[in-house]
LODOZA-883154 format. One line per 4 residues: number of its first residue (from 1); their letters; for each residue x negated, y, z of N, C-alpha, C, CB. Coordinates in pm, whole numbers, plus 50000, padded with zeros to 5 digits. Atoms other than C-alpha are relative to their C-alpha. Glycine has a CB too. Layout:
residues N
NUM = a = X Y Z X Y Z X Y Z X Y Z | ...
END
This chain:
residues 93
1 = xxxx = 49933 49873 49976 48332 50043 47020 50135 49972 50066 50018 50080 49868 | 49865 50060 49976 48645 50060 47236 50077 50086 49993 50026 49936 50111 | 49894 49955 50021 48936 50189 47196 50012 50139 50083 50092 49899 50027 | 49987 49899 49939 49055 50527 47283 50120 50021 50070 49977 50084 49929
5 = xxxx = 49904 49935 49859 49287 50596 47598 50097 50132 49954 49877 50071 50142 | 49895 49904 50075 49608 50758 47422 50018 50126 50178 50204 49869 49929 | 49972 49938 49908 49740 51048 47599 50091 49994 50058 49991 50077 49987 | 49845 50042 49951 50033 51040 47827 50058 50138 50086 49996 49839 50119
9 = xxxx = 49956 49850 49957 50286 51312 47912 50071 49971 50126 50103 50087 49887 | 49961 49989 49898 50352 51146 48251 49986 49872 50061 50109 50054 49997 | 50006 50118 49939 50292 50901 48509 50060 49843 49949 50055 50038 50110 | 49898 50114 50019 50565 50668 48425 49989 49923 49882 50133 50047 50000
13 = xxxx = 50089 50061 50098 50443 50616 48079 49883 50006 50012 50012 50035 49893 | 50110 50044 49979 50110 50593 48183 49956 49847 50049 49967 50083 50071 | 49997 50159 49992 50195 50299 48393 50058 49901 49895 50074 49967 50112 | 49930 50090 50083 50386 50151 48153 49880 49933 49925 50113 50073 49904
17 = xxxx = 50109 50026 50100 50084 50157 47890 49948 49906 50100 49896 50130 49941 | 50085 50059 49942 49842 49991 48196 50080 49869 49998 49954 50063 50127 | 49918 50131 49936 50124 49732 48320 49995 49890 49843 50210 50059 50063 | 50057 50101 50098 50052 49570 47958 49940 49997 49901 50056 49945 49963
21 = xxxx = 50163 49993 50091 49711 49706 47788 49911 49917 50072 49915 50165 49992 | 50140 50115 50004 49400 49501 47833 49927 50070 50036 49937 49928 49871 | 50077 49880 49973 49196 49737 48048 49843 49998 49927 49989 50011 50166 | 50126 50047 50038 48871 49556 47901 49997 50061 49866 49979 49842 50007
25 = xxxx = 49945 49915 50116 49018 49729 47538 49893 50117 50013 50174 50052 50017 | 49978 49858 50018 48956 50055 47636 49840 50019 50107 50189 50073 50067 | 50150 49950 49859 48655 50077 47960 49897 49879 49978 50065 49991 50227 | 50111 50099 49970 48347 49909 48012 49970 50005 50169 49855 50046 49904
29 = xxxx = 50021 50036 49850 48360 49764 48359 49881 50011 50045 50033 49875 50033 | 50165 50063 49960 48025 49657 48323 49909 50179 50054 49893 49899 49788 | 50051 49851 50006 47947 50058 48371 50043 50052 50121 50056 50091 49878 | 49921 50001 49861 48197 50093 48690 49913 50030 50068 50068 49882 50055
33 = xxxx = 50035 50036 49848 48106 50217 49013 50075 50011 50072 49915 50055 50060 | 49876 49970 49871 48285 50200 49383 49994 50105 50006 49997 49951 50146 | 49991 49917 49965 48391 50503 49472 50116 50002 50132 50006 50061 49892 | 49848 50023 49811 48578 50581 49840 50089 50135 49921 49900 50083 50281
37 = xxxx = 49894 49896 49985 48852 50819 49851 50043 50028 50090 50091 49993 49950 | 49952 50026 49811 48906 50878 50198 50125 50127 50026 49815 50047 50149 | 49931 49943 49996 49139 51158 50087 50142 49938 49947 49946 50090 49958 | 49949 50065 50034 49368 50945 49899 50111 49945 50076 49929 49948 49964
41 = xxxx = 49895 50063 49869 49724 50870 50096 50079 49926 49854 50127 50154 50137 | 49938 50097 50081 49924 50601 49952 50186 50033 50012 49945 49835 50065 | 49878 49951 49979 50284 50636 49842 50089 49931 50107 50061 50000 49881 | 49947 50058 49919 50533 50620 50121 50148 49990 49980 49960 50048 50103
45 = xxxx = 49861 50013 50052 50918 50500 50075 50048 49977 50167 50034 49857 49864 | 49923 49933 49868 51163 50630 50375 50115 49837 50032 50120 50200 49940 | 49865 50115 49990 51418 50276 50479 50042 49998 50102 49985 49858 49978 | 49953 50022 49904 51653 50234 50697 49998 49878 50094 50084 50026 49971
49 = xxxx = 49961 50107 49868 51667 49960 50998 50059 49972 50115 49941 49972 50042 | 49920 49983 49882 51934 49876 51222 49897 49879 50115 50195 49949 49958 | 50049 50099 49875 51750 49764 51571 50049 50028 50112 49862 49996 50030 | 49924 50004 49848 51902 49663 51928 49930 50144 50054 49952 49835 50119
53 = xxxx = 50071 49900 49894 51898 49969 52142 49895 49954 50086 50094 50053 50095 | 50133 50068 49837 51654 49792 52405 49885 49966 49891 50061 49787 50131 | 50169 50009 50097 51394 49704 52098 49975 50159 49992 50009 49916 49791 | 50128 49881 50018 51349 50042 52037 50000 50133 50110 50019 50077 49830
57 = xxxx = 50045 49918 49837 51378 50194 52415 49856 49912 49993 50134 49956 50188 | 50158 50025 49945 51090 49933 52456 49912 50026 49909 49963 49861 50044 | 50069 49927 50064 50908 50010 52151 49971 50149 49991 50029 49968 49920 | 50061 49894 49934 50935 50377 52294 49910 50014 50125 50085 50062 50020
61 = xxxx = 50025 49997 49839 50819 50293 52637 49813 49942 49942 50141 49850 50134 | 50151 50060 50086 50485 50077 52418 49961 50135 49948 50021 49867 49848 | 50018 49941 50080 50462 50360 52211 49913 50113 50104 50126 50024 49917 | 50068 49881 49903 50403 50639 52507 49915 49966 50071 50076 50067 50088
65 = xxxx = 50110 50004 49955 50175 50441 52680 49863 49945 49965 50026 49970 50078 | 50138 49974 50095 49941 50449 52409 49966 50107 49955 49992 49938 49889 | 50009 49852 50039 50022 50790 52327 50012 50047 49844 49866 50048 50049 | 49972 50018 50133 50156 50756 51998 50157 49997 49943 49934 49880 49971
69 = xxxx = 49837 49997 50052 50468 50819 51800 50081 49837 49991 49999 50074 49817 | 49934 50114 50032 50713 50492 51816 50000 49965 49835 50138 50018 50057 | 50005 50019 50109 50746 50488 51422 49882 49962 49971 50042 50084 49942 | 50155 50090 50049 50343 50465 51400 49967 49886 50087 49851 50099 50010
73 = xxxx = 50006 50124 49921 50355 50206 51658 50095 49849 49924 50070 50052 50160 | 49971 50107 50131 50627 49995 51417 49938 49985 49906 50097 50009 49936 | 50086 49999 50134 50401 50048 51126 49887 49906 50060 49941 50169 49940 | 50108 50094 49914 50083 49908 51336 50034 49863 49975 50002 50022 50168
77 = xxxx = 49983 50157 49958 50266 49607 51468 50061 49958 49889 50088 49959 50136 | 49890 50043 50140 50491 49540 51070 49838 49972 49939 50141 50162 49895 | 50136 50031 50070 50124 49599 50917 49941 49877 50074 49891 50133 50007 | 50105 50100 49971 49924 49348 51157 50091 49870 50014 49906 50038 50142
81 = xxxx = 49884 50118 50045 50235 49080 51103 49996 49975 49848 50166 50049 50038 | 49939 49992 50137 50250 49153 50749 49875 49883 49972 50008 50177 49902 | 50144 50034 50030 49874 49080 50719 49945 49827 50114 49894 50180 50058 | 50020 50132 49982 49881 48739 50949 50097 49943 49913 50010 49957 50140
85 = xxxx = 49875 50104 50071 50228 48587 50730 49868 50003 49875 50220 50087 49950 | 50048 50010 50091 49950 48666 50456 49853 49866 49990 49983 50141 49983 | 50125 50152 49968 49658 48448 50614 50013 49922 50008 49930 49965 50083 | 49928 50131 50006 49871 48195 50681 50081 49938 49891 50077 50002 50092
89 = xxxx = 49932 50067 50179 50036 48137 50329 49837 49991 49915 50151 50172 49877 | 50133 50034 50101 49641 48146 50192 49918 49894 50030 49901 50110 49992 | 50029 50128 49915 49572 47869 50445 50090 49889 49927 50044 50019 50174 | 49997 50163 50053 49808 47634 50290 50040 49990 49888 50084 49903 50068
93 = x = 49958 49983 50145 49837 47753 49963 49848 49881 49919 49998 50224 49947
END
């Protein structure tokens, strides 16, 4: 029998409980299925960055002739950097 999943009167203690319960306690994995969420947006946090005027005239000038906002064009190219520094630390880890 497993345990029963207290209630919680808000996110913040909810994570708290997960960040150090024993999820195996409380669910049976073995029962799990995938599910998509294709509605699902992930949280986004607003930061500032000081960059040379000429990086981001030319990251406008990239940006329009793809036809795309400059900000989702930094996100693109930060994401597909983020995600090689990651292949390459699992290579010589």
């Amino acid at each position: 029998m497993k345990k029963k999943i207290p209630e919680f009167r808000n996110e913040e203690e909810e994570f708290e409980f997960w960040s150090k319960a024993d999820s195996t306690e409380y669910l049976d994995w073995s029962k799990a299925k995938r599910v998509k969420l294709p509605n699902l947006k992930p949280t986004l946090r607003t930061i500032s960055i000081r960059l040379p005027v000429s990086m981001v005239e030319d990251l406008k000038v990239l940006a329009n002739q793809r036809d795309v906002p400059y900000q989702s064009l930094m996100k693109v190219f930060l994401a597909e950097r983020v995600a090689q520094e990651r292949t390459v630390r699992r290579k010589r880890a």
